[in-house]
C-alpha positions in Angstrom: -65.3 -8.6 -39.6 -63.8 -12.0 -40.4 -60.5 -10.5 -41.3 -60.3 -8.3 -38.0 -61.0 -11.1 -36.0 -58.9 -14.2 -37.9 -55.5 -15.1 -36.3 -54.3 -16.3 -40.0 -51.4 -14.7 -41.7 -47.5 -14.5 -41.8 -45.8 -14.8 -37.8 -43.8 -11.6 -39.2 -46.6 -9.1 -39.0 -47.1 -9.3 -35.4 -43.2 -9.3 -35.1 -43.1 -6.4 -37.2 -45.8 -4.5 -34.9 -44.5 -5.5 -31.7 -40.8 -4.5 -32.9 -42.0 -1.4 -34.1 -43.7 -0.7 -30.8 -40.7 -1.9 -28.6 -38.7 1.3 -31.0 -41.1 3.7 -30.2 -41.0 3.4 -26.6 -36.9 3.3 -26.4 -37.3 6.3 -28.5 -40.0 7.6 -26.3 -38.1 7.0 -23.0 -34.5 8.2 -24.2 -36.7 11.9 -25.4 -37.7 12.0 -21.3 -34.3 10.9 -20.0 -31.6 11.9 -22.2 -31.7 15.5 -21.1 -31.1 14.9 -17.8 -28.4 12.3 -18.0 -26.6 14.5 -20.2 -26.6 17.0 -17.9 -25.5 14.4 -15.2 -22.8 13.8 -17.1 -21.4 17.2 -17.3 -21.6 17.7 -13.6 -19.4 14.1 -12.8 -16.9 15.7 -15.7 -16.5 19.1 -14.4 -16.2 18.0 -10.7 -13.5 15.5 -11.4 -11.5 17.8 -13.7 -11.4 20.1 -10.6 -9.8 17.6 -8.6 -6.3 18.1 -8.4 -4.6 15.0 -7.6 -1.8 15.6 -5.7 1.7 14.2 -6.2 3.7 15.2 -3.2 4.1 12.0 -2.0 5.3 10.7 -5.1 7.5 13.4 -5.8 9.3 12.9 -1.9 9.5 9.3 -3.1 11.3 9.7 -6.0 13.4 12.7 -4.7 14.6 10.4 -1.6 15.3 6.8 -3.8 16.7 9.0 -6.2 19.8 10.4 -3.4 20.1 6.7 -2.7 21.0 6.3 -6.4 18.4 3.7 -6.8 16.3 5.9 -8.3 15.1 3.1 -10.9 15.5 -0.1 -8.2 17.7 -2.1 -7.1 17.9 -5.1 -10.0 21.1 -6.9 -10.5 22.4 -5.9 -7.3 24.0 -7.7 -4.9 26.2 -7.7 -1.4 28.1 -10.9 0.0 26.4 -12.4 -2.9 22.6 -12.2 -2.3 20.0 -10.2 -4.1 19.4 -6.4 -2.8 16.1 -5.1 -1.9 15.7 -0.9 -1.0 12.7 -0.2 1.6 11.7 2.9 2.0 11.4 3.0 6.1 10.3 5.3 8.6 12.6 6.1 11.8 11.2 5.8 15.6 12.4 9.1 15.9 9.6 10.4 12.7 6.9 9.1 15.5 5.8 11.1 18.4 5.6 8.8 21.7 7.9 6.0 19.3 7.1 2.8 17.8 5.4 0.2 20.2 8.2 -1.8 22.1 7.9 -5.9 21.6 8.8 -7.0 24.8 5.9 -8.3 26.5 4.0 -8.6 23.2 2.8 -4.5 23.5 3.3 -4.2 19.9 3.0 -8.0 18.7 0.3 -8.7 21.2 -3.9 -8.1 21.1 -5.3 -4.5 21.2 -5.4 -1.6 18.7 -2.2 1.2 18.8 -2.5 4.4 17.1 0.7 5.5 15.9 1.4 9.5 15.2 3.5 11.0 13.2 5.6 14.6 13.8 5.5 17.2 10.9 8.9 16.3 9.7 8.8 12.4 9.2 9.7 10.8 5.9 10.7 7.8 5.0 14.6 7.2 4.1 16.2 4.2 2.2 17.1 1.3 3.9 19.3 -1.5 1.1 18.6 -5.1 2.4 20.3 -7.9 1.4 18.6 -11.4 1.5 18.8 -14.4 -0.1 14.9 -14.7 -0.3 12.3 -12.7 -1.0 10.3 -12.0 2.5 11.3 -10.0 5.6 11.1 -12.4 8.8 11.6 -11.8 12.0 14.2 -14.9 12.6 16.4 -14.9 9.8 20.2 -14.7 9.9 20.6 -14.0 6.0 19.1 -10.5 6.6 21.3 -8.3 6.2 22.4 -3.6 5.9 23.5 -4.0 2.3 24.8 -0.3 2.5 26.0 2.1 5.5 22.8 3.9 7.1 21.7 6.4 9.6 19.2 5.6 11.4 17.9 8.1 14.6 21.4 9.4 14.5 23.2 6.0 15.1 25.3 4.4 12.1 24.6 0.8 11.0 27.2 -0.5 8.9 26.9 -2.9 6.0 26.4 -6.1 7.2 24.5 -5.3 10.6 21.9 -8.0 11.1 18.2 -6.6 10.2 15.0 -8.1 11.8 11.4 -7.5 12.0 9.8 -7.4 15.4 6.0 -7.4 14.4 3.3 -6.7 11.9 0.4 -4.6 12.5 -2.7 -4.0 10.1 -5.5 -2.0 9.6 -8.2 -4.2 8.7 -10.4 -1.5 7.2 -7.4 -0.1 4.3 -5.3 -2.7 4.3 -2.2 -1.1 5.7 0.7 -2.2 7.2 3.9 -1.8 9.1 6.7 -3.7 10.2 8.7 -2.2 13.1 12.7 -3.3 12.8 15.8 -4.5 15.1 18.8 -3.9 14.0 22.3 -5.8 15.5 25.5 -6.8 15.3 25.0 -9.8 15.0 21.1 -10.0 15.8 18.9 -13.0 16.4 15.1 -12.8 16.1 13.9 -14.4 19.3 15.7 -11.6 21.4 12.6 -8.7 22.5 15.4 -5.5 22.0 15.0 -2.3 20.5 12.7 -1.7 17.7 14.4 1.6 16.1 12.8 1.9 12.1 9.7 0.7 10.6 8.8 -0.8 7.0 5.3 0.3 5.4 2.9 -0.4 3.1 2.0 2.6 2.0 3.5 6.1 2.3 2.5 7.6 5.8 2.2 11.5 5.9 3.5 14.0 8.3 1.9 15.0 11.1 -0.9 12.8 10.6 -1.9 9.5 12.9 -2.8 5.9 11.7 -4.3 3.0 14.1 -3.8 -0.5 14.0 -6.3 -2.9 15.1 -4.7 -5.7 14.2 -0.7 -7.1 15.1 0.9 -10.5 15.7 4.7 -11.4 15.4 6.7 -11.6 12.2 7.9 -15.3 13.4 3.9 -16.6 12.2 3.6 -13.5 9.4 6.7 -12.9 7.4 6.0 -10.4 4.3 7.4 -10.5 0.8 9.4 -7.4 0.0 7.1 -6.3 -2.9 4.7 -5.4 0.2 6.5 -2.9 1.5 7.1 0.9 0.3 10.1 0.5 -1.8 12.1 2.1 -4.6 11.6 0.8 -8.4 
């Protein structure tokens, strides 16, 4: 009895019992679970390999930077000596109702605007030539690198390009910049917006709301924001 009840001896046989133990009941508990997590596994596995992801946005994309021969960006070019930039933009006329005028601060001002678009919208390229790196709405250096149609009308290298205001969706994160375009064009005039710049591609026939806007003059956005080619 004295040996059962002395607490003598080496501190690695009660290591070696409680290890021991701690094994058998990981062992224990991965005989219970493992059967069921395996078959877990299988079901996450063959759900996502039946998602096909699709790619027809990327495809359009490429497809439309690719007739604008800058299928791989715009780097190292230039026009009247400043730095090139190609947005992929959608036109007023890709939106049914329009864009949201500025004048009297409907599209720059508070509320939300839903904005939605017809069946056949898609974006085309737009070549900007700035000498810095952010769209603003009053900036004189902004400027049609290349000769583009936009709602029918021609706008010739070296038209004046502007943007009117930003709007957001606070819950994805998207964006979109409605445009002015002028020969020449100043920023603090409320006239036509005609194209916009997006964040992120915007798919026919579908309708995105913004619940939050304010003027380009206070929120000017870097290029690398916008949908663009390369």
């Amino acid at each position: 009895m004295q040996f059962v009840t002395s607490e003598r001896g080496a501190v690695t046989v009660d290591w070696t019992v409680l290890t021991g133990g701690t094994v058998g009941l990981g062992l224990a508990t991965m005989a219970v679970v493992s059967g069921g997590a395996e078959d877990l596994a299988w079901d996450i596995r063959n759900y996502l390999a039946g998602i096909e992801i699709s790619r027809e946005f990327g495809d359009l994309i490429d497809q439309v930077c690719a007739s604008a021969g800058v299928a791989d960006g715009t780097d190292g070019m230039t026009y009247d000596g400043m730095p090139v930039n190609a947005l992929l933009i959608y036109q007023e006329s890709d939106f049914i109702g329009g864009l949201p005028i500025e004048s009297g601060a409907v599209g720059g001002g508070g509320g939300s605007h839903t904005l939605e678009l017809s069946d056949s919208a898609q974006p085309i390229v737009l070549m900007v030539a700035d000498n810095d790196d952010s769209l603003h709405e009053v900036d004189s250096s902004q400027v049609v690198a290349q000769d583009v149609t936009v709602n029918g009308d021609v706008y010739s290298a070296g038209f004046d390009v502007s943007a009117a205001y930003t709007m957001t969706d606070s819950g994805t994160g998207m964006m979109v910049s409605p445009m002015h375009f002028g020969d020449p064009w100043s920023g603090h005039w409320q006239g036509p917006v005609i194209a916009t710049a997006a964040s992120n591609p915007l798919e026919p026939g579908e309708s995105y709301t913004f619940d939050g806007n304010q003027t380009t003059h206070h929120n000017e956005m870097s290029y690398s924001a916008y949908l663009g080619c390369g």
